[in-house]
SEMAR-151466 format. One line per field, with one value per residue (C-alpha): x, y, z. Coordinates in steps of 0.5 Angstrom, whole numbers, always signed. Each point is the difference from the previous one (the first is absolute). Layout:
<pts>
u = (X; ...)
v = (Y; ...)
w = (Z; ...)
</pts>
This chain:
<pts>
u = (+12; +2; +0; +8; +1; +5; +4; -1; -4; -7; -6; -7; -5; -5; -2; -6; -2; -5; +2; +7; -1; +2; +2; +6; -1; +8; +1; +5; +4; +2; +4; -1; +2; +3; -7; -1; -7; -3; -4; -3; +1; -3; +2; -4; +2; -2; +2; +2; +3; +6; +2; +3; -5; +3; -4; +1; -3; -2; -2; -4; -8; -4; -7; -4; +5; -3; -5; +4; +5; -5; -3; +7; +3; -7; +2; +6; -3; -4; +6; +4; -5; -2; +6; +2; -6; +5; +5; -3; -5; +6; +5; -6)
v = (+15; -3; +6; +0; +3; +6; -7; -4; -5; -2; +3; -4; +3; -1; -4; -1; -1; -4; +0; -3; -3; +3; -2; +4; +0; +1; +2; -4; +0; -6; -1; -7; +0; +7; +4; +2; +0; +1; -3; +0; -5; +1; -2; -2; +1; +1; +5; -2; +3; -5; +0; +5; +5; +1; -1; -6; -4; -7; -3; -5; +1; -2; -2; +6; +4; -3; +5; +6; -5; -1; +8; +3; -5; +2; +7; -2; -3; +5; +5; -4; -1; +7; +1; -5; +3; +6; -2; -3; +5; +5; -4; -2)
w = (-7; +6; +6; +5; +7; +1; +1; -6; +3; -4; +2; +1; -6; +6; +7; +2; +8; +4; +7; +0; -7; -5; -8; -4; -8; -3; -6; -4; -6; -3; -8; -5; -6; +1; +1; +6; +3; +7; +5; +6; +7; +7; +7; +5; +8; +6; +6; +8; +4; +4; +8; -1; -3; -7; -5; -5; -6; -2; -6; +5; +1; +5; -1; +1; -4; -6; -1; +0; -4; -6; +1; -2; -6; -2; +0; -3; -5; -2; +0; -5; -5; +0; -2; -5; -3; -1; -2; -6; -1; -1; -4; -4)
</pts>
């Protein structure tokens, strides 16, 4: 089941972090043919901080956040299918 805040909004399933890279796995549901069914997709960002000190995110990488990019969609990864495998273990 998809996990909400106090305000209604949706909750990552997990986040993982290396330095200012970080990956967000969602769950989602989705319904074909009257069957409802759920999957999971992922973000990927970047953190800075602008002009003005605030933080701020962006999709863009520069070349040394290549490895931290690749570190945390492996983690991502590996967290979506060990849980898929208990979804269905548990359906079965």
């Amino acid at each position: 089941m998809t996990q909400m805040n106090k305000n209604g909004k949706t909750l990552p399933e997990k986040k993982f972090r290396a330095g200012a890279i970080s990956a967000t796995v969602w769950k989602n549901v989705n319904e074909k043919d009257g069957t409802a069914y759920e999957f999971f997709s992922v973000s990927l960002e970047r953190g800075y901080k602008d002009k003005e000190g605030q933080w701020q995110s962006t999709a863009s990488l520069r070349a040394a956040d290549i490895p931290k990019a690749a570190l945390v969609l492996q983690e991502a990864y590996k967290f979506i299918v060990l849980n898929n495998n208990q979804i269905e273990a548990a359906s079965a």
